[in-house]
N, C-alpha and C positions, 0 to 999 in steps of 0.2 A: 624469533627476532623481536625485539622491543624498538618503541621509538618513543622521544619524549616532544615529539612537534606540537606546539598550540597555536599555530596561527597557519594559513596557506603559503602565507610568503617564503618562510622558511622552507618548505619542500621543494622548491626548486622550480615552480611554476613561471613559468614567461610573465613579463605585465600585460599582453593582452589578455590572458586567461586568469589572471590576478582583476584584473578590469570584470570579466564576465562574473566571475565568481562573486565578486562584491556587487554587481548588478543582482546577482538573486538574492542575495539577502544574506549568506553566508557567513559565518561569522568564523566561525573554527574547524576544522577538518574533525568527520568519525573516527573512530579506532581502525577499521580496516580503510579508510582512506589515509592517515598516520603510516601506516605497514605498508601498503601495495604504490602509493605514488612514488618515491623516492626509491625503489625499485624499478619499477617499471619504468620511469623516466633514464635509468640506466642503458637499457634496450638492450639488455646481455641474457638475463635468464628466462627458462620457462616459469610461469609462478601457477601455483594452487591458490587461492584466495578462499580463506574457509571465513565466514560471518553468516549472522542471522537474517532472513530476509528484512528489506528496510534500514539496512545501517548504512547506504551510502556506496552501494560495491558500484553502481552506474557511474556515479563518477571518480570513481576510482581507479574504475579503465578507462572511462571518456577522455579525461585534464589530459592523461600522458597518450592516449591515441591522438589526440588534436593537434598536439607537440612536435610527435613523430611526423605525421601523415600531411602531406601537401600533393595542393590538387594537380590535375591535368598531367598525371602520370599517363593515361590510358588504358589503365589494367584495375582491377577490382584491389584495393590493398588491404580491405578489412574487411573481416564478416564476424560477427556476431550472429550468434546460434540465440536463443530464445526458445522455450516451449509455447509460448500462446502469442496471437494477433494483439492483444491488450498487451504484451509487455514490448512487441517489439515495437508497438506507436510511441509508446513510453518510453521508452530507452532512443528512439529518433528524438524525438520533442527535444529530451534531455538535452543530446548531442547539440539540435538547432538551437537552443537555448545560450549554452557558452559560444555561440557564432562561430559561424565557419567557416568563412573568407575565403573563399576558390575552393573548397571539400565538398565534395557533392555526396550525399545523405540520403540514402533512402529504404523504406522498410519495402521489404518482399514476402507476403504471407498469403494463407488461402485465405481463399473467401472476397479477395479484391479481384478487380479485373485485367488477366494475365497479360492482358493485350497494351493497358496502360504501363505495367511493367517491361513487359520485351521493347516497349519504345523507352523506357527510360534507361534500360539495362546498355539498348543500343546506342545511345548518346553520351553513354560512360557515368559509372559513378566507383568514387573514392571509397564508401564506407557502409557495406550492406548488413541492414538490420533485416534479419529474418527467420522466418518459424521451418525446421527441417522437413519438410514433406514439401512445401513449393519450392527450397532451395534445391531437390532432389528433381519437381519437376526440371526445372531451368536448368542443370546440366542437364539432364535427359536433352531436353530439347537445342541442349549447344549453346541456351542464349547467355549463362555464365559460365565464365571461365575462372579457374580458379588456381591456374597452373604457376600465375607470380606473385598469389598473395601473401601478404608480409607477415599479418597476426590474423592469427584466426582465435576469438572468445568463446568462450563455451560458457553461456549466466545461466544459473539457477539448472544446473545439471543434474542435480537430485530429481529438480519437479519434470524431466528431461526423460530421466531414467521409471519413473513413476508412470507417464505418461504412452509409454511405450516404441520413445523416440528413439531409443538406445542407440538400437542395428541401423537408423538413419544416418546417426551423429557420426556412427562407425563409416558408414559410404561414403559419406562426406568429408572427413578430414581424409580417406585415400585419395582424393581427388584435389588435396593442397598442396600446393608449394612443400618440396621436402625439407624446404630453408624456412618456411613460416615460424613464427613463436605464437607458443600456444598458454592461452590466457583461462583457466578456469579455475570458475567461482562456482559455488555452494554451501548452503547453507550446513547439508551435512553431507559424510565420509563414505555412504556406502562403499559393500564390497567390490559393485559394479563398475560404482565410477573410480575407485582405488587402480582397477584393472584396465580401464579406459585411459588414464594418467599415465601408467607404467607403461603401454604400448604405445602412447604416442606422443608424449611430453619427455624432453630433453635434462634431467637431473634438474626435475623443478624443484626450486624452492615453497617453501608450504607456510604460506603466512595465517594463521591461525587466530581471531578474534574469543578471546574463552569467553564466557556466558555461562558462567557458575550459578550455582541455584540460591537466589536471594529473596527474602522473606520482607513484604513489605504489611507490618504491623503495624497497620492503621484502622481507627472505627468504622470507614464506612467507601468504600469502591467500586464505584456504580460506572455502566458505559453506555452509548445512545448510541444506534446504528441511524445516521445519519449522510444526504447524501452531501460531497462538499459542498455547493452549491447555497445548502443552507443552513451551513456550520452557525451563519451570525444570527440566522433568525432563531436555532435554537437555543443559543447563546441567553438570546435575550429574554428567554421564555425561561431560562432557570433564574437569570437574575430577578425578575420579575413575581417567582412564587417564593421567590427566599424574601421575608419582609429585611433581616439584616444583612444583608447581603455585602458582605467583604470578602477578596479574592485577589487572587494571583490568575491570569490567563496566559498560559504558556505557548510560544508560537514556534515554528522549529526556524523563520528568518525573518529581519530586520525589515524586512519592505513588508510582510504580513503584519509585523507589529504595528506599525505606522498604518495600515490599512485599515484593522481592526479599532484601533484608538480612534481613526478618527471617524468611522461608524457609529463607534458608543457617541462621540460626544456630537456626533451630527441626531441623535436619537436621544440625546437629553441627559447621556447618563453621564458621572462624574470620571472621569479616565483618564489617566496617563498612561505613558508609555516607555518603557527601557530597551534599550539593548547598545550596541560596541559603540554605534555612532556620538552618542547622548555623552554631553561632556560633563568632568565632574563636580563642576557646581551643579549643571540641570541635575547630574543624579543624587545630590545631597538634597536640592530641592523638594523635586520627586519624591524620595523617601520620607521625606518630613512631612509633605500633605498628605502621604499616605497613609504613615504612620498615627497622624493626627485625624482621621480618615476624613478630611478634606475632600481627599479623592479616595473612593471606594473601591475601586477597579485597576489593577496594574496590571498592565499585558507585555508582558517580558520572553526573551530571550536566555537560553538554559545559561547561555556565558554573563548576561548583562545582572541575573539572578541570583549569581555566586554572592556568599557573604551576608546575604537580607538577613536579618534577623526581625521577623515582625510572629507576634502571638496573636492568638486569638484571630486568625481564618477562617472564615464559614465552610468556605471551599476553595478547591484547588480546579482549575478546567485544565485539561490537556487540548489544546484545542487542535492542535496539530501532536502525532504521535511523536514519543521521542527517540531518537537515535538510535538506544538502548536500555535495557531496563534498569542498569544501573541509575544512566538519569531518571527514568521515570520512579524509581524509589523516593531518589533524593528530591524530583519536586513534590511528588502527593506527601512528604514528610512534613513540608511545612503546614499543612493544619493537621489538627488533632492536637495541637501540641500544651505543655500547662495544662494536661487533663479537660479541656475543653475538647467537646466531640466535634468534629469536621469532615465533611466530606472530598471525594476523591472524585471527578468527574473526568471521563475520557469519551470523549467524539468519534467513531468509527464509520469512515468512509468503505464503498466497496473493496479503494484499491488498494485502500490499508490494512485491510480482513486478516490477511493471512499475516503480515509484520505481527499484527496486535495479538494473532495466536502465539503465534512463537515468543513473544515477550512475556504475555499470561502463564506459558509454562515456565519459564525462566524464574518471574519473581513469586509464585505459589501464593497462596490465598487466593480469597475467592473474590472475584471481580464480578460480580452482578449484573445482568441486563435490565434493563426498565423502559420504561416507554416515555419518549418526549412530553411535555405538560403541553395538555389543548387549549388552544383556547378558551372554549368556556371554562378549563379549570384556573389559568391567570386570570380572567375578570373576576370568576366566582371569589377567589382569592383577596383579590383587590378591593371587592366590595366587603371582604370581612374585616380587612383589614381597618375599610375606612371607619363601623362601623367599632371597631376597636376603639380610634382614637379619638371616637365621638362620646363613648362610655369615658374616655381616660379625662377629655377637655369638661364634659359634665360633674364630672365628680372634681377638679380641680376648681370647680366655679370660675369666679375672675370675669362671667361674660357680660355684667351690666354696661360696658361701655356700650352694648348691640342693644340696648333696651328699647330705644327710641325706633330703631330700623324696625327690630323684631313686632312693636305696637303698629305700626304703620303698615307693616307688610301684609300681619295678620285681619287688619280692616279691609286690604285691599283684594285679595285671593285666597282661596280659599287655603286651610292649613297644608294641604296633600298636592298639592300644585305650586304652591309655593318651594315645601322642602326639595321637591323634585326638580324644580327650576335651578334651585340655587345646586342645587347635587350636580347636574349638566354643566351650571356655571364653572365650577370649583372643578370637576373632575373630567371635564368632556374627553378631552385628550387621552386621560389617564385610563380610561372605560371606552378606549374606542378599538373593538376588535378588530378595524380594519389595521393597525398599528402594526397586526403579527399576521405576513403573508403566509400561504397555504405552508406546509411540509410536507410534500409528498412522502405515503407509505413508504417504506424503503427498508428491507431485511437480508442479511447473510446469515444471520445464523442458522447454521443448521442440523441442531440438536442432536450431534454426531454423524458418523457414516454407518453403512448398511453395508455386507458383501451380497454382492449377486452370482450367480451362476447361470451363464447361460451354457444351451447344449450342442451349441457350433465351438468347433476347435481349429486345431493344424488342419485334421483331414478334412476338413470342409474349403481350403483354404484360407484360413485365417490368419491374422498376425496383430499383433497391437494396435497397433494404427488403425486396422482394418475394424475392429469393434469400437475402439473410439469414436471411429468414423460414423461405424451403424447408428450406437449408440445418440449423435450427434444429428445425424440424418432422422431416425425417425421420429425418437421425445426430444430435441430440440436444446439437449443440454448441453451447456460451456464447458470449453475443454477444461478450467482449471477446478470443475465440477466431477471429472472423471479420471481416477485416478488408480496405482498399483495395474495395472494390468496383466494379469498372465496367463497362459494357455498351454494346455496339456493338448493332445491327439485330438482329444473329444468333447471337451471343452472348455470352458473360459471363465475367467473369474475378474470381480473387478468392483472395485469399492466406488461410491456413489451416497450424498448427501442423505441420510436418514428421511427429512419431508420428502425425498424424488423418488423413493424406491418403488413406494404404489404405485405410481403413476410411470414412472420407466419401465415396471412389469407388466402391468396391462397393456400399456403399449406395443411392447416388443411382442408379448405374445399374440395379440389382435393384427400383423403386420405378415404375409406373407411375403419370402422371398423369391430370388428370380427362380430358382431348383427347387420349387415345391414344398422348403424345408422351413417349419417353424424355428427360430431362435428362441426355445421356449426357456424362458428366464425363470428365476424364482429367488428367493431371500434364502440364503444358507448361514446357519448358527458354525457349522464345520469348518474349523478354521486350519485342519487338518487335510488341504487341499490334495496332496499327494496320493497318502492313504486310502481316500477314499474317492478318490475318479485318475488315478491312473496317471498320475502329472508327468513324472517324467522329464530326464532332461533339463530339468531347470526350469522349466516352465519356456523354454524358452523354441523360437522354432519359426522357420518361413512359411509362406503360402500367397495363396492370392492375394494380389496385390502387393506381394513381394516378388515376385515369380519374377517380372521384368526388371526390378530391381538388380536381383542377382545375376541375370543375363546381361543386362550392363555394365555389371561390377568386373565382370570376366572380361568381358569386350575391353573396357577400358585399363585392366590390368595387362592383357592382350598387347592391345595399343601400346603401352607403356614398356612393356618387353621388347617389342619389336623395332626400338625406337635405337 
């Protein structure tokens, strides 16, 4: 299916939801928000929503769930499914974000306290965001019912199926409304989740965002793991060792633009600002001072940025990532350009890690990590520069009209106290480090993944969840850290961050369990899991901690027949 929508209006959104949307800054709808709103606001099909993590799929089921769903029904009417606690806070936020006026909103995940949930769960709510292993508690325990919900979302299913959620996702939609319509997204097609779709989706439609492999041919694309927090003060520390410093800073909405602009110029630097709102004399203006680099700094929007034609860029910032890698070609194109060398700068937050991988496969070449400039390297900088344009003003002469000052000054103090004086006068500001507040250390990369092998399996009682869980329980890693999961009889395999693997190994092996039985772990090159430990079945398989699972699945299938 194609769409050719460029604006939100046009998809068929309410004015209050046209209101929220322009409160964030929004300017234009993604490719899979184009595809999936004007569907889904139909309220007829099941739909697959295929895009790359970060293109916008949150609100692409939010607009038209917020449409549909109105409050004080008394029954649960949406659940979105989520693999981690960090996305389903994420995906609430979002929701609360476009306002909800009588929709009551809330996330259910482990790791919070269950007791604050069963009081919320008992006071009703419209639209539950939650991680499948607590959604699995709460029917066990009765306190959700799921028997007249309308849509049920499955996001990021792939990282779902990775994570060893699968056989949950499976329990869970048995326990839906057989009239629900089923909403899933990811990024990719597995064979698992193809087979998940075909059992419980109603001849969905498959709306598909392609992400062909595109080559972005530029000198120089470097990225800074940063945390957002202090996007602006690293910002300011590139502009700062670059002496010519001319740029484009790309923001992904209109209220960041406006926010950022007026940063720089509360910080002294020369900045304007573009994007949808900016009428077109301000942007003929804008252009003009910047072109004439008046103003050295333009912090724009991907729509407000169509058409610029300016040469001779130092750099490009991504300062927020963008959409798609198509746009990020087409901004880091603008320098380099007229054989002039330019660089490519992109800003990477924790929660954009994973967006910014999948993009970096998309447009090929190499994207470079580097390390933020420190402080001492801006002053150090600063100071050569001055002493640059002290060489350039000396060799220019021209400076007898200071003769008089320079005779006076030098009778009154001594030469080295003097220049120092006037150095503090002239530059205090410029050379004062407290200018650029701390940046805390902050790293995701993590210089590939490792497989592990541990030697508990099925017959141990195991099951996906269950080694996650271990795994989680004893070295203390994040689940979106733990991934591929699978288990044979006798043991378990399971991919994990390259820096954690020493330390997840010593660990698990230094950890007795409750049956006497080491989880003795180890790094395996064997990628030939079957072959050579007995896999079996797919890797696939119940056990402890599934065990009650499946006794309730019967129970409630039971129930269900006898009805």
């Amino acid at each position: 299916m194609t769409q050719t929508t460029d604006d939100f209006r046009s998809l068929g959104l309410s004015d209050e939801l046209l209101e929220a949307v322009a409160r964030k800054g929004f300017e234009s709808p993604s490719p899979i928000q184009k595809l999936t709103i004007p569907v889904l606001l139909e309220d007829k099909n099941d739909i697959i929503g295929q895009a790359q993590t970060g293109t916008g799929k949150t609100a692409a089921y939010t607009l038209p769930l917020l449409e549909h769903i109105k409050g004080d029904k008394g029954f649960v009417q949406a659940l979105i499914l989520v693999p981690t606690r960090e996305l389903a806070l994420q995906v609430t936020d979002e929701i609360h974000s476009f306002g909800c006026k009588g929709r009551r909103v809330s996330a259910i995940y482990g790791g919070a306290s269950i007791g604050e949930q069963l009081r919320r769960l008992e006071k009703g709510i419209d639209i539950v965001v939650g991680t499948p292993g607590r959604i699995i508690d709460h029917l066990q325990r009765g306190s959700l019912d799921l028997s007249s919900l309308r849509y049920l979302i499955l996001d990021e299913a792939d990282e779902m199926l990775n994570m060893g959620f699968i056989e949950d996702v499976d329990c869970i939609i048995e326990q839906c409304s057989p009239e629900r319509r089923v909403l899933l997204f990811s990024a990719t097609m597995p064979e698992r989740i193809a087979e998940l779709a075909g059992k419980y989706m109603k001849e969905p439609l498959h709306l598909k965002v392609e992400s062909p492999n595109i080559t972005a041919d530029l000198t120089d694309q470097i990225y800074f793991e940063v945390r957002e927090s202090d996007k602006f003060d690293a910002l300011t520390r590139i502009i700062d060792v670059e002496p010519d410093f001319y740029a484009i800073v790309f923001c992904r909405t209109k209220v960041m633009v406006d926010e950022v602009v007026n940063k720089l110029i509360d910080r002294g630097y020369a900045a304007d600002g573009l994007h949808g709102d900016v009428s077109q004399a301000q942007r003929e203006s804008i252009l003009r001072k910047f072109k004439k680099r008046v103003t050295n700094i333009m912090v724009a929007t991907d729509v407000a940025a169509r058409g610029i034609d300016v040469n001779n860029l130092t750099h490009v910032i991504n300062y927020s990532l963008p959409q798609d890698p198509e746009s990020y070609v087409h901004r880091i194109g603008r320098t380099g350009r007229a054989g002039n060398r330019g660089t490519a700068v992109t800003f990477i937050s924790n929660a954009e890690y994973r967006q910014f991988l999948s993009m970096r496969k998309s447009v090929g070449g190499e994207i470079r990590k580097e390390q933020i400039p420190s402080v001492s390297d801006v002053i150090a900088l600063k100071k050569r520069n001055i002493l640059e344009e002290l060489a350039e003003t000396v060799q220019c002469g021209l400076v007898e009209d200071y003769d008089d000052m320079t005779e006076e000054i030098l009778l009154t103090y001594e030469p080295r106290v003097a220049i120092s004086s006037l150095l503090k006068m002239a530059f205090k500001n410029e050379l004062d480090s407290s200018r650029y507040p701390e940046i805390r250390t902050f790293s995701v990369d993590r210089k590939g993944t490792a497989r592990l092998i541990l030697s508990v399996g099925r017959k141990e009682g195991y099951t996906p969840r269950g080694i996650v869980r271990l795994i989680q329980r004893q070295c203390g890693l994040e689940n979106a850290h733990i991934n591929d999961v699978r288990l044979t009889d006798d043991f378990s395999f399971v991919t994990i961050p390259f820096s954690e693997a020493e330390n997840v190994t010593h660990k698990l092996n230094s950890v007795m369990l409750g049956n006497g039985d080491k989880p003795f772990a180890e790094i395996t090159k064997d990628r030939k899991e079957g072959k050579r430990h007995g896999r079996g079945n797919n890797g696939r398989g119940n056990g402890r901690g599934r065990g009650d699972n499946r006794e309730w699945r019967k129970k409630r299938k039971g129930d269900k027949r006898g009805k």
